[in-house]
N, C-alpha and C positions, 0 to 999 in steps of 0.2 A: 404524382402524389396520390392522386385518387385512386389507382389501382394497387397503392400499398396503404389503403387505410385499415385494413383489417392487420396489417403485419403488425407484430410486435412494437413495442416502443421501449428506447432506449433514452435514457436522459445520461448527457455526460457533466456532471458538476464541478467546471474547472475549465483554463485556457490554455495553461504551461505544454510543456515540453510533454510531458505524459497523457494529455487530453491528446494533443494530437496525435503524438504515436498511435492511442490507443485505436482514434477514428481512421486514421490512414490506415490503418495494419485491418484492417473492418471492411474500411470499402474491397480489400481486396479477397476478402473470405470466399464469395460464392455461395454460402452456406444457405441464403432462403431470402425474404423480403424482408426487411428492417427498416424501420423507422427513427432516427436519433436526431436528438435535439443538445446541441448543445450550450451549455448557459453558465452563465458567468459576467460579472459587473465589468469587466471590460467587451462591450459587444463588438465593437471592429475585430478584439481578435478571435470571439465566438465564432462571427461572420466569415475570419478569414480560413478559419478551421473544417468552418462547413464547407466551402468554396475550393477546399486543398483536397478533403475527404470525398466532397460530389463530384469532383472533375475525375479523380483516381476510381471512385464507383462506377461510373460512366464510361470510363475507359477500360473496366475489366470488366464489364458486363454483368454488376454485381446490382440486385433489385432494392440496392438500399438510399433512402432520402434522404439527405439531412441539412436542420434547419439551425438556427441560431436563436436563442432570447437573453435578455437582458434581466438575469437576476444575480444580486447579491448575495454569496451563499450564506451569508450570516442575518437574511433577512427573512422578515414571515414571506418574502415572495416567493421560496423554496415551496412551501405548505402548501400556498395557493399554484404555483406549476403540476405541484404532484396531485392535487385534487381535481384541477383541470384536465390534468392526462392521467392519470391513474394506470404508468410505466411498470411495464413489465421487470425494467431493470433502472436501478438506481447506482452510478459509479460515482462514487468520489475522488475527485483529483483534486481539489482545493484545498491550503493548506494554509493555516494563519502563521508559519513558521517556514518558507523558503529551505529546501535544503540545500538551493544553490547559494544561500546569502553569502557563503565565506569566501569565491572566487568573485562573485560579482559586486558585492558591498561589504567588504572585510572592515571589522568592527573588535574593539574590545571582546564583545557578547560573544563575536563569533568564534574567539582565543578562549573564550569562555567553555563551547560548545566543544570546542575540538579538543581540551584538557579532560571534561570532566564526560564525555559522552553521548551521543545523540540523545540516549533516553532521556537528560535532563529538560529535553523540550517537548516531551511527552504530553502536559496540560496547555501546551501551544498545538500540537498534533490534531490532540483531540477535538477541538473548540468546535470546529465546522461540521465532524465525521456527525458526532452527538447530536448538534442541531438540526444536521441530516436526516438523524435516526428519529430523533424525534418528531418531525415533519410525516416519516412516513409511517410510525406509529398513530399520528393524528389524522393523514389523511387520506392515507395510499397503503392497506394494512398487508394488501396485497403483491406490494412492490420488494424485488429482492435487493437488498443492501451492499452491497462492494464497495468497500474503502480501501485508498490505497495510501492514506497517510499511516505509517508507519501502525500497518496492522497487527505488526506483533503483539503490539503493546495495547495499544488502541482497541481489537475489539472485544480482549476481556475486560478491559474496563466499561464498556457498550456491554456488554452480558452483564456485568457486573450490576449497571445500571437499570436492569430488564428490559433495553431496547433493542430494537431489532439489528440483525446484521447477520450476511450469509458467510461471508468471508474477505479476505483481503486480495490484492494482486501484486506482484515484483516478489523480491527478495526468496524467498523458498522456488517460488515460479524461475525467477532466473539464474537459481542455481542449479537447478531441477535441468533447463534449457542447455545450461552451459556445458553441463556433464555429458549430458546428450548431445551436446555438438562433438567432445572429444572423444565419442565415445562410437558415432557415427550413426545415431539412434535418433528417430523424433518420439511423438508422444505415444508410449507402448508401455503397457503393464509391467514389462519386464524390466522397468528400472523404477525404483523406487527412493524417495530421497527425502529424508528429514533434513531440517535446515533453517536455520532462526537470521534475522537481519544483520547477527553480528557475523555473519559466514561471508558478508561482501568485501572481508578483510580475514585474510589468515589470523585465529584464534588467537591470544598468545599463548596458549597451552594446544599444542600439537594435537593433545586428547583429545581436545574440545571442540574438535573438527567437525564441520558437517559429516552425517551419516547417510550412507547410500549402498541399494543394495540391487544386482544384477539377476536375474532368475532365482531370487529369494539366498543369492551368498554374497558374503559384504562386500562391497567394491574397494577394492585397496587402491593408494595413491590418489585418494580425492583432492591433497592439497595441490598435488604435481595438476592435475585434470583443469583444475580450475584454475589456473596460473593466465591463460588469455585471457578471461573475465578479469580477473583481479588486476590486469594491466591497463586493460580497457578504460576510455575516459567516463566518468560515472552519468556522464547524462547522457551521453550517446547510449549507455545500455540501455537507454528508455526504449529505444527502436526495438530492443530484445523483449522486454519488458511488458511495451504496449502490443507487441505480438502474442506472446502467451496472454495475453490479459484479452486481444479480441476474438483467440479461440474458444476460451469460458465463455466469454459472453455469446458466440456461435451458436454454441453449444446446450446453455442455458434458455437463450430462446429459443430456439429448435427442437432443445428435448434429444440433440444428439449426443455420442458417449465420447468422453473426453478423461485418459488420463495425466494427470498433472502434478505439481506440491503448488498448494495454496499458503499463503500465512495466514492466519485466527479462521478458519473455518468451525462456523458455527462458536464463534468465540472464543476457543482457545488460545492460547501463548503460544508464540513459536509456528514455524510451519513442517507441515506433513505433506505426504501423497496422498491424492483423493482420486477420487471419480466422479466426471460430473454423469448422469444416465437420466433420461424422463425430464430432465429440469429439476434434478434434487442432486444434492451435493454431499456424498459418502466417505468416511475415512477407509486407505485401501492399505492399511499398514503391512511391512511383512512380516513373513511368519514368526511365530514366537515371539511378534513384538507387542504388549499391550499397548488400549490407548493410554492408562494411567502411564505405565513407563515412559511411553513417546511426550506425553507430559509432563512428565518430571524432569527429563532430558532438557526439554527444552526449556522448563521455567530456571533450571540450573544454566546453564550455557547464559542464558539470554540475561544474567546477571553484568554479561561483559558489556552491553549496553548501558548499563548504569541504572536500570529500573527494573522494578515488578510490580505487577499488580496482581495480589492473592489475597483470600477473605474476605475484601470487600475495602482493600484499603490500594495505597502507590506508594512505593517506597524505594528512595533512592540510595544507590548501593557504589561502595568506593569509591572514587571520583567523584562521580555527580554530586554523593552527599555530602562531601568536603564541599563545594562546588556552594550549592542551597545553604551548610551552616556557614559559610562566609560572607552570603549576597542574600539569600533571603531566609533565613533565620528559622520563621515561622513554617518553616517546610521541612526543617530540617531531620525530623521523626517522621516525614510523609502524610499524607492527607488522605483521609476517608475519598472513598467515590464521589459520595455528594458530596463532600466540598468540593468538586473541582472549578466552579465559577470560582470561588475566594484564590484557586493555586493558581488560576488564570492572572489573576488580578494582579498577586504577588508578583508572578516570574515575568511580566510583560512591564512590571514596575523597574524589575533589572533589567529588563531590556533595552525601555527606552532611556535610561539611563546609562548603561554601558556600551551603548551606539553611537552614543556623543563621544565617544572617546575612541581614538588611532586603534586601528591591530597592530601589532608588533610585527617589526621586518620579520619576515619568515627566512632562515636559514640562510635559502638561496639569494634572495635578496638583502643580507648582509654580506653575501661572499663578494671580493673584488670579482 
């Protein structure tokens, strides 16, 4: 530990399935001396994360430490970590909203989710990223922000709110990954890929397909390309997921170059291709593409979600809205940024209310 006190420091905020990918796919980088703390209100499994992540560091010969602490991420303990450490990098994995609750706690809510659209749990998404963001606007001005709860959405509304945030991880990243596996390609300029969270399920409009382009000309048959991902079981992607996600963070501490698609870089909707170079994070569009178009693109598309956040407001869109004017009323025209404690309040109102109640057999489980 003494001989990496000067390395960088990483705080991983979270214990799930994605904390650890992220940390195991890390320890086996190479990439320089690292420091990562991981924290999260259940400590045995912080502890057992660091313990999976130091043995696999140790065994690949990789100079990185890593320790465990016990913070709540919804607590002022967050503040007081990042003022104590003042981390070069800040990842969010915590999420007040499970997106595995419908296989492992299927619920009314979760018939809910899965009718009207992930986006509807958007002011569930946010809850933790925000208080994150805020923590390190108050204490850590210098720390860089990576959320991975559902960044599409999540970090214009964090821009929205003038707080900090560099970018998200997964969904643009692993589709970015997946292409590039069928494609026979790792991380090289020469493939470039827009691509929003609703692309980890074929479009219902063929059109509205992730966009990708090869030595600057379009890649055709992106939905054939991406057919093993899209078969793949959705948390086992995490293994893919928490790999691209420990090359940025590589990258970002070291100041080495990295190309990739991020989702909400620098705030935006939807994800793009970047470049990480120096420890700054650049959009690397191609040709003839603007950022407003690549914008537009994606605040369009990313309506299949069931959300947007534009001008300063969140608004819930087919589904989801039917969804809110049935269960919570008061959402129903959508809520300003700053109200989002009151949408919090609302949509965790139907929560714990429609959790007391059965899911519906699912298909298979009404077939003899």
């Amino acid at each position: 530990m003494e001989a990496l006190s000067g390395a960088p420091h990483l705080v991983v905020l979270g214990t799930g399935s994605l904390a650890r990918s992220v940390c195991c796919s890390l320890a086996a980088t190479r990439s320089g001396p690292l420091r990562v703390t991981v924290a999260g209100r259940d400590v045995r499994a912080a502890d057992e994360i660091a313990y999976l992540a130091g043995s696999r560091a140790l065994l690949s010969g990789a100079p990185i430490d890593f320790d465990a602490a016990y913070v709540d991420p919804g607590s002022p303990a967050v503040t007081e970590l990042l003022a104590r450490t003042s981390p070069r990098l800040l990842v969010v994995c915590a999420s007040s909203q499970s997106p595995w609750e419908r296989t492992r706690h299927p619920s009314a809510w979760t018939d809910l989710i899965a009718e009207a659209g992930f986006g509807l749990t958007l002011p569930l998404q946010a809850e933790i990223p925000v208080r994150a963001a805020r923590a390190v606007a108050d204490a850590a001005p210098d720390t860089l922000l990576i959320n991975a709860c559902f960044p599409d959405a999540v970090n214009p509304l964090l821009k929205t709110l003038n707080l900090p945030v560099l970018c998200g991880i997964g969904n643009a990243g692993l589709v970015a990954a997946s292409l590039g596996h069928a494609l026979g390609l790792g991380p090289t300029p020469r493939l470039k890929v827009l691509a929003h969270h609703v692309h980890l399920h074929p479009p219902a409009d063929p059109a509205d397909e992730a966009r990708a382009w090869l030595d600057g000309a379009p890649l055709p048959d992106v939905t054939a390309l991406l057919t093993r991902q899209r078969t793949t079981d959705r948390e086992r992607l995490n293994l893919v997921t928490g790999h691209t996600a420990a090359l940025l963070i590589a990258a970002l501490a070291h100041g080495h170059t990295l190309y990739t698609s991020l989702p909400g870089p620098h705030g935006l909707p939807g994800g793009y291709p970047v470049t990480a170079r120096d420890g700054t994070l650049t959009l690397d569009l191609p040709p003839l593409l603007t950022e407003q178009e690549a914008t537009e693109w994606n605040q369009r598309v990313g309506t299949g979600d069931g959300v947007t956040v534009h001008d300063g407001r969140v608004r819930f869109t087919g589904p989801a809205q039917a969804a809110v004017t049935a269960y919570a009323p008061a959402l129903a025209e959508g809520f300003a940024a700053t109200a989002l404690d009151e949408a919090q309040t609302e949509l965790k109102t139907v929560r714990d209310r429609l959790r007391r109640r059965a899911a519906r057999p699912r298909l298979e489980e009404r077939c003899p």
